[in-house]
C-alpha positions as CSV (number, residue, x, y, z in Angstrom):
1,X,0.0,0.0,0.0
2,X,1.0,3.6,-0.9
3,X,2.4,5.7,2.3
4,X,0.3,8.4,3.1
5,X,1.8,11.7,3.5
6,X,-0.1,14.8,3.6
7,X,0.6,18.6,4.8
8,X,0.8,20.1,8.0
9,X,-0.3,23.2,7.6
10,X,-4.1,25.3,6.3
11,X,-5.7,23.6,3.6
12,X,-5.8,26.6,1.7
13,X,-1.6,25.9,1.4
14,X,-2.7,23.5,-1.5
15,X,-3.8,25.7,-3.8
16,X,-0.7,27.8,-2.8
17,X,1.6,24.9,-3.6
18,X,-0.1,24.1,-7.0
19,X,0.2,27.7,-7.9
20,X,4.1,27.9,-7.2
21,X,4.9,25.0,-8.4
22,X,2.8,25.4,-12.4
23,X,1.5,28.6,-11.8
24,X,0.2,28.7,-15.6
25,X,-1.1,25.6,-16.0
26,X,-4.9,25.0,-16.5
27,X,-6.5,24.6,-12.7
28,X,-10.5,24.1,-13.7
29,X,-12.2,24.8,-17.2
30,X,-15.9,24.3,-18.2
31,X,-16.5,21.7,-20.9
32,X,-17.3,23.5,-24.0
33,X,-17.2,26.9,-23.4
34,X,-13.5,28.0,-23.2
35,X,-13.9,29.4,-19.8
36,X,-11.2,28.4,-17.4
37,X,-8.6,29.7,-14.6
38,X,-5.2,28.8,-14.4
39,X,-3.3,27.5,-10.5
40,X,-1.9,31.2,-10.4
41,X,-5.0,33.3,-11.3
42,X,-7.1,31.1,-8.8
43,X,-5.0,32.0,-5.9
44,X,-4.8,35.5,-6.8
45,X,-8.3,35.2,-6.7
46,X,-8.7,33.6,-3.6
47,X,-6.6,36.1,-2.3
48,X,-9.2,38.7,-3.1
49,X,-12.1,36.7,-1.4
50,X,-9.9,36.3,1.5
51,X,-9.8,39.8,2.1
52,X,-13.2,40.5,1.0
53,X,-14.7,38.3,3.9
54,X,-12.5,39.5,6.3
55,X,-13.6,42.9,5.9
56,X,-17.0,41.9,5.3
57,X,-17.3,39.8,8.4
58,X,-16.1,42.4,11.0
59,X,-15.8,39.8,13.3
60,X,-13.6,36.7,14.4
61,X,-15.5,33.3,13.7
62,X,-18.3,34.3,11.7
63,X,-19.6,31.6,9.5
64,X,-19.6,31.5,5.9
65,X,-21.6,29.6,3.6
66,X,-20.6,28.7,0.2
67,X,-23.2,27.2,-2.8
68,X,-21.0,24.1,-4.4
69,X,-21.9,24.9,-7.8
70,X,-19.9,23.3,-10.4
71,X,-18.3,26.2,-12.2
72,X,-14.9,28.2,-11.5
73,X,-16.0,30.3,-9.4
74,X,-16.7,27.8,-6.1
75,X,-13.0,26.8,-5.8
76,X,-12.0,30.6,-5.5
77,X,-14.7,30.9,-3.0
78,X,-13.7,27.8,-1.0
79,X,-10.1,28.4,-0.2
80,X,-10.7,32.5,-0.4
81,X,-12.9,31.8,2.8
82,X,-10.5,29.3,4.6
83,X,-7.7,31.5,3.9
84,X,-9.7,34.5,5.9
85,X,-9.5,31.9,8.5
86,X,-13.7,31.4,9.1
87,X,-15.4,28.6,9.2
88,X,-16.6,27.9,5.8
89,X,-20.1,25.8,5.6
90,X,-21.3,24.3,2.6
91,X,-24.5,24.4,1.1
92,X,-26.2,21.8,-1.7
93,X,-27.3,24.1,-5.1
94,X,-30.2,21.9,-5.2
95,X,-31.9,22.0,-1.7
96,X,-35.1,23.5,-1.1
97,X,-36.6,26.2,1.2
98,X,-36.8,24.2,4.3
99,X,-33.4,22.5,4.5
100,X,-32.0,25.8,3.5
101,X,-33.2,27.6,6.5
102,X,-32.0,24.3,9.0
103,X,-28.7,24.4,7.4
104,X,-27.6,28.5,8.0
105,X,-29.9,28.6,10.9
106,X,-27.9,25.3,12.6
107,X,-24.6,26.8,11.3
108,X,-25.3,30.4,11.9
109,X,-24.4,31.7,8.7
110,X,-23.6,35.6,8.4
111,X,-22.2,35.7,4.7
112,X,-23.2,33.8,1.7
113,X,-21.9,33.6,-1.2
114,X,-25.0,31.8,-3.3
115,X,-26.2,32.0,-6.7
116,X,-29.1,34.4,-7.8
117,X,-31.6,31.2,-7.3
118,X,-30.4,29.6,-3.9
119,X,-30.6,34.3,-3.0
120,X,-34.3,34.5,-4.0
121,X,-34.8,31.3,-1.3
122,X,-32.9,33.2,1.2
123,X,-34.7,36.4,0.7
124,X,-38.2,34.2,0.6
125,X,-36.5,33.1,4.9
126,X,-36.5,36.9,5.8
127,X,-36.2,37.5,9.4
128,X,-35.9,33.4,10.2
129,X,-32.3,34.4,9.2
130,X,-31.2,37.0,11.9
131,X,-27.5,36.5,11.6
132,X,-27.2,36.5,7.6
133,X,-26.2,39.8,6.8
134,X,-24.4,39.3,3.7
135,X,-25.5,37.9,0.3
136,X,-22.8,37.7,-2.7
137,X,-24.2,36.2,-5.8
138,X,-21.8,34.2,-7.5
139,X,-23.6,34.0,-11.1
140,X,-24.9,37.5,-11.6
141,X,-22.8,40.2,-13.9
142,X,-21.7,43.4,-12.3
143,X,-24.1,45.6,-14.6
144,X,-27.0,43.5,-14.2
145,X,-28.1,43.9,-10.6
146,X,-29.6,46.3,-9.1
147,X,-27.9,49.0,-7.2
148,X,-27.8,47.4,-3.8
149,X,-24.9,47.3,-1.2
150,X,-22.6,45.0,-0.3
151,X,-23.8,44.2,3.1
152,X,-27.6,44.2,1.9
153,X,-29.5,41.8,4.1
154,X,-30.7,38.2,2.2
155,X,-34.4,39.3,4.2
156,X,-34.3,42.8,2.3
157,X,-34.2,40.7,-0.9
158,X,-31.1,42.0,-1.6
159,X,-28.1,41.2,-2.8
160,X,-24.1,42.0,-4.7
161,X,-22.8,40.2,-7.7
162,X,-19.4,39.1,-6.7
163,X,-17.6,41.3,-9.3
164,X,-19.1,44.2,-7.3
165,X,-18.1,43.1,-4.2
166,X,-14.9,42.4,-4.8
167,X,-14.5,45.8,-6.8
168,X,-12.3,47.8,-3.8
169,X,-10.4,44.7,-3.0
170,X,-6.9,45.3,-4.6
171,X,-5.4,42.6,-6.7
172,X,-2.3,40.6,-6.4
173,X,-1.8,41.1,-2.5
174,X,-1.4,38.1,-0.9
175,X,-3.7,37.1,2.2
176,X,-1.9,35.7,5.1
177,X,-3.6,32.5,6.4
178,X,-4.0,32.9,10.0
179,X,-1.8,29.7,11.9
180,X,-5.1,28.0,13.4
181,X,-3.3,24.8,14.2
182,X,-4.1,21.6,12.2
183,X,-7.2,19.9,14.4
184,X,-8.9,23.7,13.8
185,X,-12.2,23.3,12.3
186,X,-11.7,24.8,8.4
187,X,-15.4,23.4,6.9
188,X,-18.9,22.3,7.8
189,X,-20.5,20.3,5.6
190,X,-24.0,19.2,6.5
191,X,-25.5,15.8,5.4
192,X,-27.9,13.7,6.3
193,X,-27.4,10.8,9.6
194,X,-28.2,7.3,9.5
195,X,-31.6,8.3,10.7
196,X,-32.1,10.8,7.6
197,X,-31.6,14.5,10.1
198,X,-29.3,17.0,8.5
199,X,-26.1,17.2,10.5
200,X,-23.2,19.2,10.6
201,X,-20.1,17.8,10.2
202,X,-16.5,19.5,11.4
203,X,-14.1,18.6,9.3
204,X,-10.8,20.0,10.1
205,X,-7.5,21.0,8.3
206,X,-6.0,18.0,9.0
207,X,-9.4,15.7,7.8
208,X,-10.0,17.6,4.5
209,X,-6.0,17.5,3.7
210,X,-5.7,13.8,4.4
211,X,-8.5,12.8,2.5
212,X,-7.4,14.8,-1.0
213,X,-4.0,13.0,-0.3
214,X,-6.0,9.5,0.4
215,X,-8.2,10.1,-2.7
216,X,-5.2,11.3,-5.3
217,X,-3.1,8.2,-4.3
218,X,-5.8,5.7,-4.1
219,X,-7.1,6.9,-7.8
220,X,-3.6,7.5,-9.1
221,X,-4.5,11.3,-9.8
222,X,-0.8,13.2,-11.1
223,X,0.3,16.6,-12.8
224,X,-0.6,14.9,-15.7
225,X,-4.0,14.0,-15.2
226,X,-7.4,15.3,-16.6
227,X,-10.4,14.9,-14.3
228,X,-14.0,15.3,-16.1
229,X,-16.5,15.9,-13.7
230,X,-19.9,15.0,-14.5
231,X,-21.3,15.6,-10.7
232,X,-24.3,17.8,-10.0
233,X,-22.1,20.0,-7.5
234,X,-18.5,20.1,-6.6
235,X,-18.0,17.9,-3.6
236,X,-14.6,19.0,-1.9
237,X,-12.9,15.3,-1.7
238,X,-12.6,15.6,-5.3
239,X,-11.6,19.4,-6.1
240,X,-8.9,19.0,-3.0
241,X,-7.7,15.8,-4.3
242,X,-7.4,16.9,-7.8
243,X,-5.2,20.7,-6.6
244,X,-3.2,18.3,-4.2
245,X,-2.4,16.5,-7.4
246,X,-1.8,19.6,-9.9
247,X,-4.4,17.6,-12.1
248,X,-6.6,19.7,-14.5
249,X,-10.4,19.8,-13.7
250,X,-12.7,19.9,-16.6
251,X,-16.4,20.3,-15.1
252,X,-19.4,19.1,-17.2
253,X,-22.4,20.1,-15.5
254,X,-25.1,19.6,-18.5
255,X,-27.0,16.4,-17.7
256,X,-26.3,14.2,-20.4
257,X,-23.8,11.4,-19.7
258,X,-23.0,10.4,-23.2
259,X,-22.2,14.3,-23.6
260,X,-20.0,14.6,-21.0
261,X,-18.3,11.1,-22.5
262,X,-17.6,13.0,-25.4
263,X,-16.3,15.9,-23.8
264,X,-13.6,13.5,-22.1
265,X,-12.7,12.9,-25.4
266,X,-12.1,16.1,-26.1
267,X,-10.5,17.1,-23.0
268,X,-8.1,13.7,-22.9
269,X,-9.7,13.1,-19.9
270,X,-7.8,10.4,-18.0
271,X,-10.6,9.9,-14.8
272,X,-14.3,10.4,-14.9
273,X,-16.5,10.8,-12.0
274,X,-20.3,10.7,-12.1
275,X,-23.1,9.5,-9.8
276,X,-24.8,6.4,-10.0
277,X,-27.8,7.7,-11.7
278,X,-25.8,9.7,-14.7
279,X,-23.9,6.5,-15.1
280,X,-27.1,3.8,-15.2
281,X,-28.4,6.3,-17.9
282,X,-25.4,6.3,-19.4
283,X,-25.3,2.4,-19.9
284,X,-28.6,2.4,-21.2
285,X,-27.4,4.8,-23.8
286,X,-28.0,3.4,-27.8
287,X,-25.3,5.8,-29.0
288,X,-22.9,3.9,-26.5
289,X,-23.3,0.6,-28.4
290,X,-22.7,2.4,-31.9
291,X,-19.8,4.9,-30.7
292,X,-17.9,1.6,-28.8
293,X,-14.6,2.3,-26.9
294,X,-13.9,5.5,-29.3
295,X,-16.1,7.5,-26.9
296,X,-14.7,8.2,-23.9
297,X,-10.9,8.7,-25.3
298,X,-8.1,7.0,-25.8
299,X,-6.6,8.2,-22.3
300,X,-9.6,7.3,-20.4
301,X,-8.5,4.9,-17.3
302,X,-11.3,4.5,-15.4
303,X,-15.4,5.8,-14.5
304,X,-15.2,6.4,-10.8
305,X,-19.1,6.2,-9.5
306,X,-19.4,9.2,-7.1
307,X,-22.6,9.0,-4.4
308,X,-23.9,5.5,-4.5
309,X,-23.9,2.2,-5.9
310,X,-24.0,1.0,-9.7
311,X,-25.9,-2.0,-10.5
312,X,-23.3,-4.3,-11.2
313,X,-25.1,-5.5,-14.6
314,X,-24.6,-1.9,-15.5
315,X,-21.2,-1.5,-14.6
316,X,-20.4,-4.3,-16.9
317,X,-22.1,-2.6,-19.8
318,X,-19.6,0.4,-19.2
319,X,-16.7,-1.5,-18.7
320,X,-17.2,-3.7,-22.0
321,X,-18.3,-1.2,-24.0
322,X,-15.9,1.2,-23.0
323,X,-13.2,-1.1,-22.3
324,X,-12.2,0.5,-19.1
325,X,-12.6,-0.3,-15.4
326,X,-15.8,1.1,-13.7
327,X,-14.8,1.5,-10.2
328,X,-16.9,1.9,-7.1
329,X,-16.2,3.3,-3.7
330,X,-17.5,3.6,0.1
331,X,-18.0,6.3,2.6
332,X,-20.4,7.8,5.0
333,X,-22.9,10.7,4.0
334,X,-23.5,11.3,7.5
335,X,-18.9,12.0,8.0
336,X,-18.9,13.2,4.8
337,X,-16.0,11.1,3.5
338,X,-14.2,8.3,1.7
339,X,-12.9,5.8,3.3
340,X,-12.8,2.6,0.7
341,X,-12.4,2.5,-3.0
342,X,-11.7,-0.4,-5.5
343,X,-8.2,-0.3,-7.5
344,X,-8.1,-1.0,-11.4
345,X,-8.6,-4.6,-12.3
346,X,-11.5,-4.8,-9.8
347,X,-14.6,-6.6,-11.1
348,X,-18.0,-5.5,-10.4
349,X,-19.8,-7.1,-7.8
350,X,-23.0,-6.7,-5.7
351,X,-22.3,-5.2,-2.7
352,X,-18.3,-5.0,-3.5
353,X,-16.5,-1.7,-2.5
354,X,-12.9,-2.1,-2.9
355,X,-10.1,-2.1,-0.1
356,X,-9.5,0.9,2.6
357,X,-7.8,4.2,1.1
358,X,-3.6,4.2,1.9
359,X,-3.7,5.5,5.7
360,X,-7.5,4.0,6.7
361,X,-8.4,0.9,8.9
362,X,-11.6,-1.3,8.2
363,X,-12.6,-4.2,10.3
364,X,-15.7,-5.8,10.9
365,X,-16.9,-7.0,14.4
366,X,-19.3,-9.4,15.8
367,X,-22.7,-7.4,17.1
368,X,-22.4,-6.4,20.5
369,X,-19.2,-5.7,21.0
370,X,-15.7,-4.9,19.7
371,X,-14.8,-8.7,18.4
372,X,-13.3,-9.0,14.7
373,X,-15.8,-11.5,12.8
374,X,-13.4,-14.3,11.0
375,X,-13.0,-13.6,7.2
376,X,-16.3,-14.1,5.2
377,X,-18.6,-13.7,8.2
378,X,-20.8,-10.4,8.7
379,X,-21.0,-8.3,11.2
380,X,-20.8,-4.1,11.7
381,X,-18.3,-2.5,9.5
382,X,-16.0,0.4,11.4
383,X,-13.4,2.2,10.1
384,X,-10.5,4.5,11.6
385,X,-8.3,6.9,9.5
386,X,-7.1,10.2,9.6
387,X,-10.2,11.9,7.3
388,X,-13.1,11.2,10.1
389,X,-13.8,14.2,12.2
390,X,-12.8,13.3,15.5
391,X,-15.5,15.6,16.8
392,X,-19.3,15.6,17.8
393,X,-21.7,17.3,14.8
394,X,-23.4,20.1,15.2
395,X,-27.2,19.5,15.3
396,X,-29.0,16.1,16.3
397,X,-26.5,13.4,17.7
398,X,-24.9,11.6,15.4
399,X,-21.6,9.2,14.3
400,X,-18.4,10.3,16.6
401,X,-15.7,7.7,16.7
402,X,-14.4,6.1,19.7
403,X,-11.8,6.6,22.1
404,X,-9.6,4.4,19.8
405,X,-10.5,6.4,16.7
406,X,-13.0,3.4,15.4
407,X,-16.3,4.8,13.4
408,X,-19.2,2.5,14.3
409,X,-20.8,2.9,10.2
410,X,-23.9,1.0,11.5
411,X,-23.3,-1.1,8.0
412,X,-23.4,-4.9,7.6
413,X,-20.8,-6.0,5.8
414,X,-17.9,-8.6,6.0
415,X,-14.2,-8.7,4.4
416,X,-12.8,-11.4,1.9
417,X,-9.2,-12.7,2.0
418,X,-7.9,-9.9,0.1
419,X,-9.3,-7.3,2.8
420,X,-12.2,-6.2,0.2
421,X,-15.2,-4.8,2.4
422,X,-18.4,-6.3,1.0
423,X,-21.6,-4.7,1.9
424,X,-24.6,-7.1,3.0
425,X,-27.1,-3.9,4.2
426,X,-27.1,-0.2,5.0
427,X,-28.6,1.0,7.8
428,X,-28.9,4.4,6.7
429,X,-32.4,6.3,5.6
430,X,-30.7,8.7,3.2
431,X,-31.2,8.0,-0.2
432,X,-30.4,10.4,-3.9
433,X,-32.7,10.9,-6.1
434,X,-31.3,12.0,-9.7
435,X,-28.7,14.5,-8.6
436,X,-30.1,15.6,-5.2
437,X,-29.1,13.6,-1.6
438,X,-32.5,13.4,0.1
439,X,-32.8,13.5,4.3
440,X,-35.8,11.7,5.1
441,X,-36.1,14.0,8.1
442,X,-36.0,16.8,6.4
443,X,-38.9,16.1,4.2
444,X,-41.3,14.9,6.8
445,X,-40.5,17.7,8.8
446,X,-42.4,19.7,6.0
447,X,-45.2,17.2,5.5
448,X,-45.7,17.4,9.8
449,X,-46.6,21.1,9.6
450,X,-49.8,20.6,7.2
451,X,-52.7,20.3,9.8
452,X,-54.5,17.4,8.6
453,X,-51.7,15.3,9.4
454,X,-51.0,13.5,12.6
455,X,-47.9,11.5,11.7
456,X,-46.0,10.4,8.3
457,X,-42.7,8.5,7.5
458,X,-40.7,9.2,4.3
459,X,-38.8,6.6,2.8
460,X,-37.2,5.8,-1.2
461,X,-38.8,3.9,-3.6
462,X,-36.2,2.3,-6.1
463,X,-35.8,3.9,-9.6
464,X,-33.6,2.5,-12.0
465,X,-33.0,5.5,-14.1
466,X,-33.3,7.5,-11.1
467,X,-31.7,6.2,-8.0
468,X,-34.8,6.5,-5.8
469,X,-38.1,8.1,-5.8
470,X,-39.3,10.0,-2.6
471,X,-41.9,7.9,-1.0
472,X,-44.3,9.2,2.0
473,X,-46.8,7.4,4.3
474,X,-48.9,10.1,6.3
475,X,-51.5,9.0,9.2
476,X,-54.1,11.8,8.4
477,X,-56.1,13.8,11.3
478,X,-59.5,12.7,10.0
479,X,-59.9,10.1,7.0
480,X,-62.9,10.6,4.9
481,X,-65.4,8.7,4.1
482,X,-66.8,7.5,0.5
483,X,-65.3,6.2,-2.9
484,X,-61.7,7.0,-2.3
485,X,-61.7,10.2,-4.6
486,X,-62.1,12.2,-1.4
487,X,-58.6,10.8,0.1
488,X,-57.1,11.4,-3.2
489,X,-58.1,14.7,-3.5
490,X,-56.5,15.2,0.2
491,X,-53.1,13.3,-0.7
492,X,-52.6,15.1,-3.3
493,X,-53.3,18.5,-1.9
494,X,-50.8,17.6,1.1
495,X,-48.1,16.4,-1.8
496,X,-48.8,19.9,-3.7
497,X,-48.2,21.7,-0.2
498,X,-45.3,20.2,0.7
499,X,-43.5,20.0,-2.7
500,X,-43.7,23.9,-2.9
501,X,-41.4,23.8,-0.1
502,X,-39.2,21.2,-0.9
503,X,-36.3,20.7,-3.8
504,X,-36.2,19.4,-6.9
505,X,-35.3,16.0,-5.5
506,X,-37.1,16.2,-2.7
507,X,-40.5,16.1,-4.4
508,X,-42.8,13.6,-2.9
509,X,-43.4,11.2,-5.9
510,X,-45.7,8.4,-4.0
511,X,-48.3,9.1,-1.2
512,X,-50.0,6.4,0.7
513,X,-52.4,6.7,3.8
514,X,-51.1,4.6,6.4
515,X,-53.4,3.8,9.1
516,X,-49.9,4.1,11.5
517,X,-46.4,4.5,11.6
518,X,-44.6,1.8,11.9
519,X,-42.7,2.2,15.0
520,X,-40.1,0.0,17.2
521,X,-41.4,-1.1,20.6
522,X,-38.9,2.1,21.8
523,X,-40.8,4.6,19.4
524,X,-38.4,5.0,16.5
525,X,-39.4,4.6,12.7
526,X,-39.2,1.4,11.9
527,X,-37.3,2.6,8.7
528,X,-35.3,-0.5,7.8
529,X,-38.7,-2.7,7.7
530,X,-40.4,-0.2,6.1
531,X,-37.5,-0.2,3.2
532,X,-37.3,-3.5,2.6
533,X,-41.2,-3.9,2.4
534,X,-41.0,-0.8,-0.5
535,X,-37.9,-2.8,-2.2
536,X,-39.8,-5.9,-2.8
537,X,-42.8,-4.5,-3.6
538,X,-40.8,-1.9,-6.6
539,X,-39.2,-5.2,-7.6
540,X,-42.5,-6.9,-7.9
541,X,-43.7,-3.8,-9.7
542,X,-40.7,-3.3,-12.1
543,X,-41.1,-7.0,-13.4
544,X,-45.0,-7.0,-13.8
């Protein structure tokens, strides 16, 4: 295995590093449209952001939240706000109104930089958002907003294109990064816990710069490399892992797989990353069969699946058409990192996630205890490595790893003789759905505050094409009476109420009156049941 080594010193030092060491070469360019930034003229502008939010802030610790759109501006935006040295929190492109507001109201967010979309949801919080005092929006020209000033509240439905704000901020002076010691906190990132509640999770400068190191080793990522990435939103493992690397960044974000194939091609892309979804439409593809292995490039190595699992018949279709490995990985929405992936030569397998990343530990143990089950047998899958935040989240309880460093995952799995982790079941609720990451909790948090219902229980319904659909049970206040129509009429009034509050993949797709929740004989969901009841009855669906 590799050796691990990584920096000791602000994560921000990586784009420094890649700066001085090929200033001009390409850093991150859009597929198709010319637009790029070189290493040097992204740190210059991170520079610039670093002092922007330092004056802008006018105070030590205030939090600042980011959008992770997939275009050249996030990356500037990312390290520009941990150079200031605040906290930087990150918020999904795609959510909705009402994960919005848990998200800066559990972080406390008092600068965001947001596109114009993700601005009118903040506006639409008003006062909900005390704190926020500072909106930049990341996708609007200089000349096409309206007058407004810098420090125009998101409630006052206001607003400043970036250009604007960082208008007085002079160019090509360097921002010191402040020495906040290598277990400081540098990023929230919120995602969903095993039991589907948005959580916030401190990842520090030592966690985010392990992990790039981890991920540009473990997927053989050099100077030389061309990553295409065909995600819905950056997710930092991969932009940190690919600047720690000096690799070139070509984003795709259109939604057409075979697209983005082809602008591999172009690009001499030498690693591709797209989500589970993208990729099973991809498979399915009839151009794929016609355009055979001249599609993706003739320095294509490998399609890394990003979020989730591929179907392994799927994955085959890939890798034989394409003739290159399609490669899967593991880690924990709810720690917001990798911790396993599988090397090249790796066939596809149900359940199959590859061996731990150089630097990370996996065992499984025997329920109940701390026991290592033999070889073959299953039991709970933990995992230890210098990329887990060693502290508590911030919001409901959730995953902390022991005083030995061990991350209960609250997976079934079991290891083969090679060390492979295998995965039998997942215990968590959270589930994506096209290019959104839906919490469970979230949603029926929003269906709870319609009146006529007294209890409900959200859950995914499996989608091929999609990943997962979002399915919701509700126990409704008073049932009518009659030919059904009435109870339709009512579900899908409480569906059109919710949805108007929710995100594109958070829109409920299936409604069913239940008559209860199911529950555990201690009160809790009885979501794993409930899953597997909605599993077998999609299957039994899918193949009538």
């Amino acid at each position: 295995m590799p050796i691990l080594r990584y920096l000791e010193s602000p994560l921000d030092d990586l784009l420094r590093r890649a700066a001085a060491r090929d200033a001009h070469a390409p850093a991150v360019t859009v597929a198709g449209t010319g637009a790029g930034v070189t290493f040097a003229a992204l740190d210059r502008e991170a520079d610039r952001i670093a002092h922007y939010v330092r004056r802008a802030a006018g105070r030590a610790g205030a939090v600042v939240a980011a959008a992770t759109t997939l275009d050249t501006v996030f990356p500037a935006v990312y390290y520009g706000t941990v150079r200031s040295g605040h906290p930087l929190a990150l918020l999904d492109p795609l959510v909705g109104p009402a994960a919005l507001h848990e998200v800066c109201s559990a972080a406390g967010v008092e600068i965001a930089f947001v596109p114009a979309a993700l601005a009118g949801l903040l506006a639409g919080l008003g006062d909900r958002l005390p704190l926020l005092h500072t909106v930049v929006l990341t996708d609007t020209p200089a000349d096409t907003a309206a007058d407004t000033a810098a420090d125009t509240p998101a409630g006052a439905g206001g607003g400043v294109p970036l250009a604007r704000a960082l208008a007085s901020v002079p160019a090509g002076v360097p921002a010191r990064t402040p020495a906040p010691g290598m277990d400081a906190v540098a990023c929230l990132q919120f995602a969903p816990d095993g039991a589907g509640r948005l959580n916030g999770v401190r990842l520090t400068h030592r966690n985010l710069l392990a992990g790039a190191a981890q991920t540009a080793l473990a997927h053989r990522l050099g100077s030389s490399s061309v990553v295409l990435n065909h995600l819905p939103q950056y997710h930092a493992v991969h932009l940190n892992s690919a600047v720690h690397a000096g690799a070139r960044q070509v984003l795709c974000p259109g939604p057409d797989p075979f697209g983005a194939l082809e602008a591999a091609a172009r690009a001499g892309a030498t690693h591709f990353y797209a989500p589970p979804a993208r990729l099973h439409r991809l498979a399915g593809d009839p151009r794929l069969g016609a355009a055979g292995a001249r599609t993706g490039g003739r320095r294509l190595s490998a399609l890394h699946v990003s979020g989730g699992a591929l179907e392994p018949g799927r994955a085959r279709r890939l890798r034989d058409a394409l003739r290159v490995p399609v490669l899967q990985g593991y880690g924990l929405t709810e720690v917001c990192t990798l911790s396993h992936h599988q090397p090249p030569g790796s066939r596809p397998g149900l359940g199959a996630v590859g061996v731990p990343l150089p630097g990370t530990e996996c065992r499984v143990v025997l329920p109940g205890g701390t026991r290592p089950a033999p070889v073959w047998s299953t039991g709970e899958v933990q995992i230890r490595g210098p990329q887990l935040s060693p502290t508590a989240p911030a919001g409901p309880a959730g995953a902390v790893p022991d005083a030995d460093g061990w991350l209960s995952t609250g997976d079934t799995g079991y290891l083969d003789a090679d060390g492979g982790l295998h995965l039998v079941d997942a215990s968590g609720s959270v589930f994506a759905c096209d290019d959104a990451l839906v919490a469970p909790a979230v949603v029926e948090r929003v269906i709870g505050q319609d009146p006529r219902v007294a209890d409900c229980i959200v859950a995914d319904w499996p989608d091929p094409a999609r990943g997962a659909l979002v399915w919701a049970g509700v126990v409704l206040r008073e049932r009518p009476t009659g030919d059904g129509r009435g109870l339709l009429d009512i579900l899908d009034s409480v569906a059109e109420q919710a949805n108007a509050r929710l995100g594109p993949g958070e829109q409920i797709r299936r409604l069913e009156a239940l008559d209860a929740v199911p529950r555990r004989p201690g009160g809790r969901p009885a979501r794993r049941e409930l899953r597997r009841r909605l599993h077998a009855l999609a299957a039994v669906e899918a193949a009538a």
